[in-house]
C-alpha positions in Angstrom: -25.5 20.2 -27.1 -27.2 16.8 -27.4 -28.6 14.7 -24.8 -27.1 11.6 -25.8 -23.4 13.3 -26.2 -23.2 14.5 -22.6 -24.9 11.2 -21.0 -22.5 9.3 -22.8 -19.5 11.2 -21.5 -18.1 9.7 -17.8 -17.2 12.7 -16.3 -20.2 15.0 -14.8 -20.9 17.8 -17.2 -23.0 20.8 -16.7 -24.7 22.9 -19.3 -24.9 26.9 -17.8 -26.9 29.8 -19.9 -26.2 33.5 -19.5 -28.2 34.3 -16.5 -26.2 31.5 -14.9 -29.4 29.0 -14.6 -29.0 25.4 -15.6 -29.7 24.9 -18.9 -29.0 20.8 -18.7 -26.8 18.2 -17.2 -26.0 14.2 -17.9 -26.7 11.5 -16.3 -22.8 11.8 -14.2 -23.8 14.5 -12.6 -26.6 13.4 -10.8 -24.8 10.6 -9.4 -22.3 13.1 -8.1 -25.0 15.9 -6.9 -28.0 14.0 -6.8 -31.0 15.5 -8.7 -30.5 18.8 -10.5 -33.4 21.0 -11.2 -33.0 22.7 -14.7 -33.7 26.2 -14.6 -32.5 27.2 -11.4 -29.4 28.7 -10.9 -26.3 27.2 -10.2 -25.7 28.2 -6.6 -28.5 26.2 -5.5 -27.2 22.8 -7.0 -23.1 24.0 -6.4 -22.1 25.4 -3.5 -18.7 25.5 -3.6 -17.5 29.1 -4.3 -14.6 28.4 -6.4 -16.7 26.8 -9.0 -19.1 29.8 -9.1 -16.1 32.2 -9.5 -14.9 30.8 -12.1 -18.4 30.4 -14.1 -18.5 34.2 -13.1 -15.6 34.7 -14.5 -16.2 33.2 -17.9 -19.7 34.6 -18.2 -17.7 37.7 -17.9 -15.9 37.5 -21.0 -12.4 35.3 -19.1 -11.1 32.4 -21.1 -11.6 29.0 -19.9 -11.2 28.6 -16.3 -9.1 25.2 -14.7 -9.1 24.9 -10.9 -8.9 22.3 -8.7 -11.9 21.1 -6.2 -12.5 19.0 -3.8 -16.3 17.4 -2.2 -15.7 16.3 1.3 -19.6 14.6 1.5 -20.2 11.8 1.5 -16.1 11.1 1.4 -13.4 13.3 0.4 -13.5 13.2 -3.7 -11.2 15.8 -5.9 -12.1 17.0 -9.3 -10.0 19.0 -12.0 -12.7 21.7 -12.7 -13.2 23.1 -16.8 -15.5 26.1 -17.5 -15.5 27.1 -20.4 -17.5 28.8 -23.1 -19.8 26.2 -25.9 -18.1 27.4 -29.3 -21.0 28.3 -31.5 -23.3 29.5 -29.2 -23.1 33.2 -29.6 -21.4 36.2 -28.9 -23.5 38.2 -26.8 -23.5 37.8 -23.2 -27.5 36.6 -22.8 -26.7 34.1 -25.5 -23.6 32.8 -23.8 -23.6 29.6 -23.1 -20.8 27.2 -21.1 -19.6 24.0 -20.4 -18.9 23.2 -16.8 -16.6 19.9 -16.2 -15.6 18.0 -13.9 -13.1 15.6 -14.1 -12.4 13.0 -11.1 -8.8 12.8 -9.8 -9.1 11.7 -6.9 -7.2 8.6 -7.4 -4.4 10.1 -9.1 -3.9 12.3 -6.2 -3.8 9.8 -3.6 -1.1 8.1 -5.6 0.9 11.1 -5.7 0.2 11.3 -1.6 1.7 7.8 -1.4 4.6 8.3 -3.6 5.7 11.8 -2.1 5.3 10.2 1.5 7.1 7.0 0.2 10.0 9.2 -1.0 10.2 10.8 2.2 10.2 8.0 4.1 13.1 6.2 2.2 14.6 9.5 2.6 14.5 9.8 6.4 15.3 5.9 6.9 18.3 6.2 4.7 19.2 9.4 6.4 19.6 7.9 9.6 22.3 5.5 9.3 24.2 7.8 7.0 24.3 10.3 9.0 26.0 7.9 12.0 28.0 7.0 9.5 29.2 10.1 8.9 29.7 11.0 12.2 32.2 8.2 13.2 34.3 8.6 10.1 34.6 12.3 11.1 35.3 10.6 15.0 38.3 8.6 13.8 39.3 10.4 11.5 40.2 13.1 14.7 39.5 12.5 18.2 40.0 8.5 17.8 42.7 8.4 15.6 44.7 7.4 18.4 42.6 5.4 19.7 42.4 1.7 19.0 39.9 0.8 21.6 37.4 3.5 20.2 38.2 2.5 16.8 37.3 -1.4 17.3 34.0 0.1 18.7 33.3 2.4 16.5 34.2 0.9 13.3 31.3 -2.2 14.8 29.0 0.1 15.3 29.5 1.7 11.4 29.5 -2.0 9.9 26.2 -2.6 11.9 24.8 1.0 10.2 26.4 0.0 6.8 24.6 -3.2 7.2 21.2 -1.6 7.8 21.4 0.6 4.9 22.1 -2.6 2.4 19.1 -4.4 4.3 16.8 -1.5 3.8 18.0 -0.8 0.1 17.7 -4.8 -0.4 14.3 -4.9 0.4 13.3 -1.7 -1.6 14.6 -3.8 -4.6 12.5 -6.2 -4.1 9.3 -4.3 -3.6 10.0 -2.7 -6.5 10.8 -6.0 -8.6 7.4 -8.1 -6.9 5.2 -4.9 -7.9 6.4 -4.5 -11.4 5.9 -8.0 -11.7 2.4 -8.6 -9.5 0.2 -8.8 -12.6 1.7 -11.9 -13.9 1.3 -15.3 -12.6 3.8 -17.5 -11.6 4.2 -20.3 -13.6 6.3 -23.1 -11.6 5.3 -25.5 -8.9 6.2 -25.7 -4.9 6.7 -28.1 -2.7 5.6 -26.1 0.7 6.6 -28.4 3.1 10.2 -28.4 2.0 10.2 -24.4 2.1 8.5 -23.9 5.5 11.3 -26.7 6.7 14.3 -25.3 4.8 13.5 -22.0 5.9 13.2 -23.2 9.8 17.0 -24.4 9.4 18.1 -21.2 8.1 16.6 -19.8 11.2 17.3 -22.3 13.5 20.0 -20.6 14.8 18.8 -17.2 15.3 16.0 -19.2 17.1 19.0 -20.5 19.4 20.0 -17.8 20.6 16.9 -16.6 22.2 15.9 -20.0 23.6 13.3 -20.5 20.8 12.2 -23.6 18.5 11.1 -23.6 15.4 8.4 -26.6 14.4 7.1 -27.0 11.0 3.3 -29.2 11.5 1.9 -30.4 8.3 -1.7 -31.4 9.3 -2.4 -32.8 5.7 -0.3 -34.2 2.8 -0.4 -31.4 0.3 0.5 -31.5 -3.5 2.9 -29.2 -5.3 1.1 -25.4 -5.5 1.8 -23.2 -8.3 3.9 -20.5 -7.4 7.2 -19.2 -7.5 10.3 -20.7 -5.3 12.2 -18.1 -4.2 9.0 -15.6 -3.7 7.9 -18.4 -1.0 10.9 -19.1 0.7 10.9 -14.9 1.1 7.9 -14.7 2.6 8.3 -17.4 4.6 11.9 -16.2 6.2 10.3 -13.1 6.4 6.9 -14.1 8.8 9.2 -16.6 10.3 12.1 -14.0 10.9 9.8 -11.7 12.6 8.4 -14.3 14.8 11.4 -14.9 16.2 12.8 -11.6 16.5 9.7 -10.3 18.3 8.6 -13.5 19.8 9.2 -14.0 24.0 12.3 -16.0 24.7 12.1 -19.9 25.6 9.3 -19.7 23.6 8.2 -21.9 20.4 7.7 -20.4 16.6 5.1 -23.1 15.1 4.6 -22.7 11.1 1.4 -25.4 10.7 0.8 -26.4 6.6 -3.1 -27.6 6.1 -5.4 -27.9 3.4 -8.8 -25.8 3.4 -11.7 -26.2 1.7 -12.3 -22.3 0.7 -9.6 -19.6 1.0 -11.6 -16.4 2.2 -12.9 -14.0 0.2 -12.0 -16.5 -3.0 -14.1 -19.4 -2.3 -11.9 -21.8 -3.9 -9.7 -24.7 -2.3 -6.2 -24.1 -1.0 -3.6 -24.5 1.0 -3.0 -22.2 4.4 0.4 -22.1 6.1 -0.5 -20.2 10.0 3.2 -18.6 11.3 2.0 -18.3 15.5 4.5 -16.9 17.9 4.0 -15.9 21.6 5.1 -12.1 22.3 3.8 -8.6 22.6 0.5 -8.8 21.7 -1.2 -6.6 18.4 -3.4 -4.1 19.3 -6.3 -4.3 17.3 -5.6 -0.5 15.5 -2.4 -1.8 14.3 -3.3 -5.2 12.4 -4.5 -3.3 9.3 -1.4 -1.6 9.1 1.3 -3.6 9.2 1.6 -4.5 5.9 2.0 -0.8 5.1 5.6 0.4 4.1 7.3 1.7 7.5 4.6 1.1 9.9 6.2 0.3 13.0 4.1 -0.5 15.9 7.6 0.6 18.0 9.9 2.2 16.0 13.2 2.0 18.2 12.4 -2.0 19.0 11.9 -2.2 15.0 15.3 -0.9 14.5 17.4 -2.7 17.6 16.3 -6.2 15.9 17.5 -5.2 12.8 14.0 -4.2 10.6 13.7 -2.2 7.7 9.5 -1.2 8.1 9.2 -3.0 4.9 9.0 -7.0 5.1 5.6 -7.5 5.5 4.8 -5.6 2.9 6.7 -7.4 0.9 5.3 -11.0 2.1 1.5 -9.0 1.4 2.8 -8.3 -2.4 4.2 -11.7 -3.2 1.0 -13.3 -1.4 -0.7 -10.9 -3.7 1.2 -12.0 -6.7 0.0 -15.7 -6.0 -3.2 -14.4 -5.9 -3.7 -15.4 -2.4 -4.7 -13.5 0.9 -2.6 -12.7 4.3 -4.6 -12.3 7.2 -2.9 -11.2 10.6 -4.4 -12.4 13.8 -3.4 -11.8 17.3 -4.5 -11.9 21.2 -3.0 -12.9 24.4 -4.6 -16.2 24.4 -3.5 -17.7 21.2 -0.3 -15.5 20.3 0.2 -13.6 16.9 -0.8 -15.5 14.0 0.4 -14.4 10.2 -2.2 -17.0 7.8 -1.0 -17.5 4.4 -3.8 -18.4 2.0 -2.4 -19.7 -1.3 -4.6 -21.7 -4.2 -4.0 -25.5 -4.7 -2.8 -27.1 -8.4 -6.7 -27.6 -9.1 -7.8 -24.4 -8.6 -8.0 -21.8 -11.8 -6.2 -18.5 -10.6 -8.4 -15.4 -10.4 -8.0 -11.7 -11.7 -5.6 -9.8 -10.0 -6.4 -8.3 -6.3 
């Protein structure tokens, strides 16, 4: 086989003769396994016994051999292995010659990790409530039936269950809707000053009743952005909602609206809205994954104030979408802080990421 065709295939390709000595290799595969010595035989450049089995096995007279492999050095990487035997190159065995492959999946299977342990997730959050639910229709429907006092506290208890499911199924919705639509830009213009303050109002109350106030602090007079309405007002309610909810009581929720000079990592001028409250503080470990799907730093506290895991993952996607950043922040000294990076009117939008 030709030098140039193998060097210009992506994928690591090996050439083996019948004695099971390298007879060539392209330029893929020394990026994968370094430099390969023609001549030697393959066990000294591959040591991973499933991939010499099934070279055995074709030098043997076997068809084409597909397995699945995986490098753990320097990181974890996993390959769809092809051995296979070069058409053309002779039928008897010291003529043999075949075509090791490997093709790199490694992506594709952490996708399928993700989505499998997405599913269950959804499964077992969805599970929870219905299962209560359940449960106190089969209560009334027997031992309470009689019962009016059970039945008013029971039938609260289901609406408050019913009520989480919707929540939950609510915000799946919209995950789903932001990331179908994350690769295109949106195309209107925002006012952030009169979100951050019409979204303190619809919270004012909830604020209220834990003896919190909300104050919206515009450092600098800031033009319309480009963006879309309702995705800001979401993530806004959302960082502002969770202040509040896991914020200290008698405290203040303080959304501040500024101009920057260079958003990080972008290096273009912008806008930054900082959401601070004063509660638990973040450990560290847990910053970078709270804008995972169902990371809960305390599950049952998640739960009694009413959250479905998947807010802030949904204010990280719609920040995303803008093509702006999220950084999280927190420390006893200067509370939890949730900065929302977002590019100004004069500023081209970037690629996607």
């Amino acid at each position: 086989m030709d030098d140039h065709i193998i060097n210009a295939l992506p994928d690591p390709v090996i050439l083996i003769d019948g004695e099971r000595r390298i007879a060539g290799s392209n330029t893929a595969t020394g990026g994968l396994l370094g430099t390969i010595y023609k001549g030697e035989d393959l066990s000294l450049t591959l040591r991973h016994p499933d991939i010499l089995r099934a070279v055995d096995a074709v030098l043997d007279g076997a068809e084409t051999q597909k397995d699945e492999v995986s490098f753990s050095h320097p990181v974890t990487r996993t390959f769809e292995l092809s051995v296979s035997t070069i058409p053309g190159s002779g039928a008897a065995l010291e003529d043999a010659r075949i075509l090791l492959v490997l093709h790199d999946i490694t992506a594709t299977r952490a996708a399928e990790n993700v989505r499998s342990e997405f599913i269950a997730n959804v499964s077992h959050e969805l599970r929870s409530p219905l299962v209560s639910l359940i449960g106190f229709l089969e209560t009334l429907q027997t031992s309470a039936k009689d019962d009016p006092h059970a039945q008013e506290r029971f039938l609260a208890i289901m609406a408050d269950e019913a009520s989480r499911m919707r929540a939950l199924i609510d915000d799946l919705l919209s995950l789903s809707k932001i990331e179908a639509n994350e690769h295109n830009r949106p195309q209107g213009q925002v006012n952030l000053e009169h979100v951050l303050r019409t979204v303190c109002e619809t919270l004012g109350q909830k604020a209220e009743r834990k003896a919190m106030t909300i104050d919206v602090v515009c450092k600098d007079p800031v033009s319309d952005i480009p963006g879309d309405l309702q995705e800001l007002i979401q993530v806004f309610t959302n960082l502002i909602d969770n202040a509040v909810k896991y914020g200290n009581d008698n405290s203040a929720v303080t959304a501040t609206l500024e101009r920057i000079d260079r958003i990080p990592d972008l290096g273009v001028k912008g806008v930054r809205v900082t959401v601070r409250n004063f509660g638990e503080t973040i450990a560290p470990e847990h910053l970078p994954r709270l804008t995972e799907r169902f990371y809960r730093i305390d599950k049952g506290r998640s739960r009694s104030v009413g959250g479905t895991g998947l807010g802030l993952a949904i204010v990280k996607h719609m920040v995303n979408h803008h093509r702006g950043r999220l950084v999280i922040e927190s420390s006893p000294e200067n509370g939890t802080l949730f900065s929302v990076f977002l590019r100004a009117g004069n500023e081209k939008p970037g690629r996607t990421g």
